[in-house]
C-alpha positions in Angstrom: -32.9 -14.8 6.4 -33.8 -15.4 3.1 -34.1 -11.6 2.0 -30.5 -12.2 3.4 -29.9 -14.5 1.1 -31.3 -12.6 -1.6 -29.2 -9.7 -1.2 -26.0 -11.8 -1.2 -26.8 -13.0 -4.7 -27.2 -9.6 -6.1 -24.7 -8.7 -4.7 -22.2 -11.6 -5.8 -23.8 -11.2 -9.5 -22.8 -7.1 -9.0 -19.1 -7.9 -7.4 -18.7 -10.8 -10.2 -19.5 -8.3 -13.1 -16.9 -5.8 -11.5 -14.2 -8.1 -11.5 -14.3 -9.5 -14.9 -13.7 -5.9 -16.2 -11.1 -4.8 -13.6 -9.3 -7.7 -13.1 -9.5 -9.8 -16.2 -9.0 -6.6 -18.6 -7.3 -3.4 -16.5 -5.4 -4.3 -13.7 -3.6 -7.5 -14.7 -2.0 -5.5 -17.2 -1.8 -1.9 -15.9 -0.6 -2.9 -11.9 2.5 -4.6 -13.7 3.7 -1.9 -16.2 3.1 1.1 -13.4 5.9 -1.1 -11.4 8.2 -1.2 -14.4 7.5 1.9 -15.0 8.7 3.2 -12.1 11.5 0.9 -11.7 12.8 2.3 -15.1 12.9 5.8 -14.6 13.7 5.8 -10.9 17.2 3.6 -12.0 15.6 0.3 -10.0 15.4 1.9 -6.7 14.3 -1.2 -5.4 18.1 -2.5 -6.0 19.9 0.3 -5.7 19.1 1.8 -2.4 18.0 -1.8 -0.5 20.9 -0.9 1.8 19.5 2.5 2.2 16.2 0.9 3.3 17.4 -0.6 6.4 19.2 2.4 7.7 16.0 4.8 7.1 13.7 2.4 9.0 16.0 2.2 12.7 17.2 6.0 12.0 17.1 8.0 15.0 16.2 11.9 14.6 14.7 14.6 15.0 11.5 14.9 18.0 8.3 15.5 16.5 5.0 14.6 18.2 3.2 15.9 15.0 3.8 12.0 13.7 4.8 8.7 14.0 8.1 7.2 14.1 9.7 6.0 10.5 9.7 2.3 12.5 5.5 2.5 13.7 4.5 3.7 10.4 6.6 0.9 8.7 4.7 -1.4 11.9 1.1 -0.5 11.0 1.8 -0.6 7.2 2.9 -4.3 8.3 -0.1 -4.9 10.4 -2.2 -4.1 7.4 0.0 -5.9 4.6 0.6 -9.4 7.2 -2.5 -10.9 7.4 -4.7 -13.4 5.8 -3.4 -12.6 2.0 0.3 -13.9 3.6 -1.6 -17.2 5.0 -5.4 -17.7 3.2 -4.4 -15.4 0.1 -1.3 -17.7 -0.7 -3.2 -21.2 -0.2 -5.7 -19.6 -2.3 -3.3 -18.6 -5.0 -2.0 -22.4 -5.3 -5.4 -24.0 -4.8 -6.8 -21.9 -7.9 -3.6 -20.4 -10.4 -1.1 -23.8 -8.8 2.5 -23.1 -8.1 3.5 -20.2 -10.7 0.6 -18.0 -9.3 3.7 -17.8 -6.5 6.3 -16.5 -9.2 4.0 -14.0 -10.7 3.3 -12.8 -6.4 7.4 -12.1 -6.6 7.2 -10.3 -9.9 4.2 -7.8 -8.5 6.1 -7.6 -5.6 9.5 -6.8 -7.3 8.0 -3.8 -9.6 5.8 -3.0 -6.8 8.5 -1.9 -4.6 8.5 1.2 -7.0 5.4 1.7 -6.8 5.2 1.7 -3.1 8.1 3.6 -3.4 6.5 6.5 -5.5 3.1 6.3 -3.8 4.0 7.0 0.1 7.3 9.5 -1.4 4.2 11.2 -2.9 2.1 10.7 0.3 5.0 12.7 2.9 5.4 15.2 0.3 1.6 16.8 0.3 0.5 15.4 3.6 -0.6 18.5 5.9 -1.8 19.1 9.7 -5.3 18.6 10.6 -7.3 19.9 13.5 -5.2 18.4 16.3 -1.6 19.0 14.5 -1.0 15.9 13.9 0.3 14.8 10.2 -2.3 13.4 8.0 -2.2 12.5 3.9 -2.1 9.7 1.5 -3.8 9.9 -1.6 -6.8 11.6 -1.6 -4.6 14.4 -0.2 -2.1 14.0 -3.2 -4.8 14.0 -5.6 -6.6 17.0 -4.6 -3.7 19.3 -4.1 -1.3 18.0 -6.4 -3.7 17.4 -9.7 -6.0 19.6 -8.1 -9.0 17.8 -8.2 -10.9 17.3 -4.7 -13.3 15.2 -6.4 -11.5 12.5 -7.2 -9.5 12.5 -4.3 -13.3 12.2 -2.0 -14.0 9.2 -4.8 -10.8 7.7 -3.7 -11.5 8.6 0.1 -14.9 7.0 -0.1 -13.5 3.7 -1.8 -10.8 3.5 0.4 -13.1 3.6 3.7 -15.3 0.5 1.6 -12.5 -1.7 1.1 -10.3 -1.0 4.1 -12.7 0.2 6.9 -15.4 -2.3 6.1 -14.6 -5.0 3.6 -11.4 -6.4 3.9 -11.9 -6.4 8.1 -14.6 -9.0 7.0 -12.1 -11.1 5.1 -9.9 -10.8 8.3 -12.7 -11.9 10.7 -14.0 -14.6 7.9 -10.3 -16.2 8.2 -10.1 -15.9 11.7 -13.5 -17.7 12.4 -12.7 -20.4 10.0 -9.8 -21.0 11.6 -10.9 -21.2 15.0 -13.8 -23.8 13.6 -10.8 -26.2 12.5 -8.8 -25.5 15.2 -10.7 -25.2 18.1 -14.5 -26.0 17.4 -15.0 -22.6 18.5 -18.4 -21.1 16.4 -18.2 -18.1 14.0 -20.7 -16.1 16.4 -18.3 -16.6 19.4 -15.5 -15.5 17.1 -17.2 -12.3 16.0 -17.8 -11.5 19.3 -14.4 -12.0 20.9 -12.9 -10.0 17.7 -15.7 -6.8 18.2 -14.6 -6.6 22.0 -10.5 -7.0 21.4 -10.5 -5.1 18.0 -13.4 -2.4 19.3 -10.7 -1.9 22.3 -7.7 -0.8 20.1 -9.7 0.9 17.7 -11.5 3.6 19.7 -7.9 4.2 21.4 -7.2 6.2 17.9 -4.2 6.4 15.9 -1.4 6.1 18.5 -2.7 3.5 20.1 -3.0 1.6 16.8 0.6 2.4 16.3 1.8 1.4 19.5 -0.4 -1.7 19.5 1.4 -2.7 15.8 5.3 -1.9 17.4 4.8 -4.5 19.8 2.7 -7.1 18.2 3.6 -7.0 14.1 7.7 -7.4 14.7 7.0 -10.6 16.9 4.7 -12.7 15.1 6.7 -12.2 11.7 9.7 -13.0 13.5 7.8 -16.1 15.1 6.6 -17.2 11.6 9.3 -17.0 9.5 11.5 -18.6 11.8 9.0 -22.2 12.0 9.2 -21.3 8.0 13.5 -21.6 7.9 13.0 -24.9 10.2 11.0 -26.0 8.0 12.9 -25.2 4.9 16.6 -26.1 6.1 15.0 -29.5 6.8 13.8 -30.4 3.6 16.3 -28.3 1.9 17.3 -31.1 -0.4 13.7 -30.6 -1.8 13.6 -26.6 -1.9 15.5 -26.4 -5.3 12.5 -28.8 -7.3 10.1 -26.7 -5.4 11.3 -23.2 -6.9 11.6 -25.1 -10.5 8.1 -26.2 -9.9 7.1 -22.8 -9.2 8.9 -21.1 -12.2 7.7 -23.9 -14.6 4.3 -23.4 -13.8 4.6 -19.8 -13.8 4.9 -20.2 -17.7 2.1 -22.8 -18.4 5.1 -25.8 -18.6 3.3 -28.5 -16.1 0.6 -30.8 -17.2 -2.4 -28.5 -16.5 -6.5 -28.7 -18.4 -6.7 -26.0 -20.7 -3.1 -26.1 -22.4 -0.2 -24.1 -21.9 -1.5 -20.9 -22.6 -5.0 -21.2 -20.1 -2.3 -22.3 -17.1 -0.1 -19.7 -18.0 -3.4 -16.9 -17.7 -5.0 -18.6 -14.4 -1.1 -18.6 -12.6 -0.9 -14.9 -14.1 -4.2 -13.5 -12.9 -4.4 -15.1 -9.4 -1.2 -14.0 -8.6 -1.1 -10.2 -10.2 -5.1 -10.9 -7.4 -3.7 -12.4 -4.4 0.3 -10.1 -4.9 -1.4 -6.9 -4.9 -4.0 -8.0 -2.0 -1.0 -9.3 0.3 1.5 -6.1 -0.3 -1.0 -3.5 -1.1 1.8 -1.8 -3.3 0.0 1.0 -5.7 -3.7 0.2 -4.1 -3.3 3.3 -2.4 -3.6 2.0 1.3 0.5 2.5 2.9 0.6 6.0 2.1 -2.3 7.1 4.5 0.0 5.7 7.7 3.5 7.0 5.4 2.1 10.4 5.6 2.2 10.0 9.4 5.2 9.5 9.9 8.4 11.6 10.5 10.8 10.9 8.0 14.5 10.1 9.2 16.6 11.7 7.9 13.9 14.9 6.8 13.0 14.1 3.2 10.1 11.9 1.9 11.9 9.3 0.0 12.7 8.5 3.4 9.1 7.3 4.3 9.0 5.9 0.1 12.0 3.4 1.2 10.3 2.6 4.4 7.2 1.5 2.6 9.0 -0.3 0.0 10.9 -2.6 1.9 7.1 -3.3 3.7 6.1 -5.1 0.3 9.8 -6.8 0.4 8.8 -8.1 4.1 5.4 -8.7 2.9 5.6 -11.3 -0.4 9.3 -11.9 -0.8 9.4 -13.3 2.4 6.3 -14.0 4.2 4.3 -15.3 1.8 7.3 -17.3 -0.1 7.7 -19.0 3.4 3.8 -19.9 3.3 4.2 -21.3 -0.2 7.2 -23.2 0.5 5.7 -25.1 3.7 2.4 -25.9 1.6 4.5 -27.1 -1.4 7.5 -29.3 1.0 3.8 -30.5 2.8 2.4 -32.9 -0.3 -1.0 -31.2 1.2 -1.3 -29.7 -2.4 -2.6 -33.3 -3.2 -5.6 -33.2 -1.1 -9.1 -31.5 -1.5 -8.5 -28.9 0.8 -8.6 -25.2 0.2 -8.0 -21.7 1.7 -6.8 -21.5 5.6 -7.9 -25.1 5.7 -5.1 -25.8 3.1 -2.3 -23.8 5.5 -3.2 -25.6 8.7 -3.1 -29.1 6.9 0.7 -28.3 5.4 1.3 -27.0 8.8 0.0 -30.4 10.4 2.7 -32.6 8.1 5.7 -30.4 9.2 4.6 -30.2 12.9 2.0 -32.7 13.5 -1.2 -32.3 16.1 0.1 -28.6 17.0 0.6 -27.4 13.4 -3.3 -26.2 12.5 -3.2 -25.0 16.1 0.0 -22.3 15.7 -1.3 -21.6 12.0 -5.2 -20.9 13.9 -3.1 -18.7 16.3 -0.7 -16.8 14.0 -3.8 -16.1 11.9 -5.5 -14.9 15.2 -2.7 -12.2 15.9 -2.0 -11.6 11.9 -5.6 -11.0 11.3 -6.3 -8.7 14.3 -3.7 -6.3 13.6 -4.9 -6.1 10.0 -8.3 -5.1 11.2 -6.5 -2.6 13.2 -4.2 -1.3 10.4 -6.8 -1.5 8.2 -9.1 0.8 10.4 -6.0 3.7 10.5 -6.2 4.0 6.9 -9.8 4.2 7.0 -9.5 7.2 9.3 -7.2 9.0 7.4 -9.8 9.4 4.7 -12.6 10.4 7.2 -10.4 13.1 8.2 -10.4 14.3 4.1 -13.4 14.0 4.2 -14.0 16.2 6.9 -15.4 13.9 9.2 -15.8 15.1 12.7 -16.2 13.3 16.0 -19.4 11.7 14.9 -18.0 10.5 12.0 -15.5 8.9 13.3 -18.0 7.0 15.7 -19.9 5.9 12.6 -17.1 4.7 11.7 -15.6 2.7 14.2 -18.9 1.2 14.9 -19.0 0.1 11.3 -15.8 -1.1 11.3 -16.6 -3.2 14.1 -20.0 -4.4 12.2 -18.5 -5.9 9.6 -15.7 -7.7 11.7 -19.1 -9.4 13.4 -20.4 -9.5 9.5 -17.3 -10.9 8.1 -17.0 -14.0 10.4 -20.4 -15.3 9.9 -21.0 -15.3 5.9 -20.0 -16.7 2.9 -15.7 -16.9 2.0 -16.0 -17.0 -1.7 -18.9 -13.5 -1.4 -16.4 -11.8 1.1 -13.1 -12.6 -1.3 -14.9 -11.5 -4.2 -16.6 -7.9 -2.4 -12.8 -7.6 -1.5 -11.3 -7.8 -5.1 -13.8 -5.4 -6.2 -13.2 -2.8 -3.7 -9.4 -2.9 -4.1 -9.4 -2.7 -7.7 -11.4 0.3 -8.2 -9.0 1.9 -5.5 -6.2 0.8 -7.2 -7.2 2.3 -10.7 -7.9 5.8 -8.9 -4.2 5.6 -7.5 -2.6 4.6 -10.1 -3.3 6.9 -12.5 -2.8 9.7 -9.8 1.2 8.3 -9.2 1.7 8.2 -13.0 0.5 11.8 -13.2 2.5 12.9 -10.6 5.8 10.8 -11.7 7.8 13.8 -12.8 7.0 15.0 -9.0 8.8 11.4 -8.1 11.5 11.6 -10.3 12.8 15.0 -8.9 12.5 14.0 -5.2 14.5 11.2 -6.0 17.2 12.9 -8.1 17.5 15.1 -5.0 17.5 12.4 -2.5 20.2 10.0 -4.6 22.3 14.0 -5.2 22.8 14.4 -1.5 23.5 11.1 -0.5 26.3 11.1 -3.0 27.3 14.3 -1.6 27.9 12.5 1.8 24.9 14.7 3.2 21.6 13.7 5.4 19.5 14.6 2.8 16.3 16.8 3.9 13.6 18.2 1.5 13.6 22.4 1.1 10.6 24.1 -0.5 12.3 26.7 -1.7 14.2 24.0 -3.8 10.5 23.5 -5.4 8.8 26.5 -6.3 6.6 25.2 -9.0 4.8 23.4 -6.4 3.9 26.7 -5.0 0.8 26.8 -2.0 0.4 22.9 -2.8 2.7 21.2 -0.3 3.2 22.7 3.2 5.9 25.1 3.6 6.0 24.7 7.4 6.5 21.1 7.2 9.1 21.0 4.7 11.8 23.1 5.5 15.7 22.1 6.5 16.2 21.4 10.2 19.6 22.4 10.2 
């Protein structure tokens, strides 16, 4: 135990150095001007084809057991985004950077949609077949054949299996254990175990089952959520207009705050450009492994790019809005309490005794399909990385051994480990999409030029032959 204990420290020194570099220098800056960016020079897709969004997701098409439905890809993606960033990751975001860490979540979240838009467009495009014919990409596959560079696309791969396979499943498990403990007095150990055997279940059923288990569980519990979340709102509604001034205010260092205007401005800006991009994932990297599974609808991969972007919509704009409003209508802002602790408490002044209960549940069922979600990402990069069948065990069981890690140690150490991890990823990605933006811009000039031709638009190769043997000829040809 104590070498244990020694490890951690190291380890939190380590994770503490990475962070100030990534998070207070690079990505606080860069994640927001990669969304603008985008949003610029794709004509605000994120506005201008919202409508299009919800018609690409329920489309109907074309039979193709080579991949997933446009609606389980958007359903895992979800799995992945709803979890402990829309409940633990929000608290936390108040507790530390107050109300206006909430408006800079919506700002992130708004350029982000074009970024999530460009990443997974990027991600159908150059995905290929692997040994079983069954669609696989994201990008490592878009860094290594469309900049060519298999190197960096394994260092992405590699980071991606850290942070998603292994360390964010431990921030899942750590929420659902603490959550249990306040809810149900149930101990972390029991926790751990009952996740390994549930989780350990879905998991070594592979992709599909991953996919099927995210279809029927990720569409209920949102639905479930939201809905206490409009209850709640429509009966304090008289109060919801102070609450989004409060929000804005704060945003811009305006409320009372220690260290002046400009330090409440910095901590509302940097733990919410921290807790945004953990929650919707949009430009980490992590939605285009399961967009590059799917079949697009209608044939054309700024189908699966739409898809994906109205995920981060789903994601912050709504979910996580809906956890900030109940915590600010509660007054439970005023208390000592912190993290999940500070959910369940708002929870218990809307609904009373059963409040920390539902919020210990929903986490349960958030959390779990996170891990799951998590783990198909994970296995996308073993399969780049030429994993075979005993890699994939290694990995599963890993998985699994930090789920039982994860719900026994220290919050702040996992949080941190979890930062880390997704910022490096997200600096590898990023400067692969802004690389590739030309390739974005063109897909999308030819997805917007046969829409407006009253056409189902579909992507033909021949229409690209500067990509040459990059992209697969025998995926992307018109299915007239």
């Amino acid at each position: 135990m104590e070498l244990l204990r020694i490890i951690e420290s190291w380890l939190a020194l380590a994770v503490g150095g990475i962070n100030g570099v990534i998070w207070n220098w690079l990505l606080v800056a860069v994640l927001p001007l990669v969304g603008l960016y985008f949003s610029v020079r794709l004509g605000f897709i994120q506005l201008r084809r919202f409508p299009q969004m919800w018609r690409v997701i329920f489309a109907g098409g074309h039979e193709d057991k080579a991949g997933i439905s446009p609606f389980e890809a958007l359903a895992t993606s979800l799995a992945s985004r709803i979890g402990t960033g829309n409940l633990v990751g929000v608290a936390i975001a108040l507790g530390v950077g107050g109300p206006g860490a909430i408006f800079w979540m919506w700002v992130i979240a708004f350029f982000g949609m074009a970024t999530a838009y460009a990443e997974s467009s990027l991600a159908q495009l150059y995905k290929v077949r692997d040994e079983h014919g069954q669609y696989r990409g994201g990008p490592a596959f878009y860094i290594w054949r469309g900049l060519k560079s298999r190197g960096w696309g394994m260092a992405f791969s590699v980071c991606l299996i850290v942070a998603f396979g292994l360390v964010f499943n431990a921030v899942q498990a750590n929420s659902i254990a603490g959550a249990m403990t306040e809810a149900f007095g149930v101990t972390p150990a029991a926790s751990a175990m009952g996740l390994v055997v549930v989780a350990g279940f879905i998991i070594f059923g592979g992709l599909r089952m991953v996919a099927r288990f995210a279809v029927l569980v990720v569409p209920f519990m949102a639905a479930a959520y939201l809905a206490l979340a409009l209850w709640v709102v429509a009966t304090n509604i008289s109060e919801v207009p102070s609450m989004l001034a409060l929000i804005v205010r704060s945003a811009f260092g305006l409320e009372p705050a220690a260290g002046g205007m400009l330090g409440a401005l910095s901590v509302a800006l940097l733990n919410g450009v921290k807790r945004g991009l953990f929650s919707n994932e949009a430009g980490m990297g992590s939605a285009p492994n399961i967009a590059a599974a799917a079949t697009p609808v209608p044939h054309h991969p700024s189908s699966q790019g739409l898809v994906q972007a109205f995920g981060v919509f789903i994601d912050t704009l709504l979910v996580c809005t809906a956890t900030a409003l109940m915590i600010l209508l509660s007054g439970a802002m005023e208390g000592s309490h912190e993290g999940i602790t500070l959910t369940q408490n708002a929870m218990a002044e809307h609904f009373g005794a059963w409040g920390p209960t539902f919020i210990a549940i929903a986490l349960l069922f958030f959390a779990l399909t996170s891990i799951v979600g998590n783990y198909a990402y994970a296995e996308s990069s073993v399969t780049f990385l030429r994993g075979g069948k005993f890699a994939f065990m290694a990995m599963r069981i890993a998985c699994l051994g930090m789920v039982a890690w994860g719900a026994t140690t220290k919050v702040g150490l996992v949080w941190d480990t979890a930062d880390a991890a997704m910022g490096i990823m997200a600096l590898i990605n990023l400067g692969a999409i802004l690389l590739l933006s030309g390739v974005v811009v063109k897909l999308t000039r030819d997805y917007d030029a046969q829409l407006r031709a009253g056409q189902s638009p579909q992507l033909d190769a021949n229409d690209y032959p500067e990509l040459g043997d990059r992209i697969d000829r025998t995926i992307w040809k018109r299915r007239d």
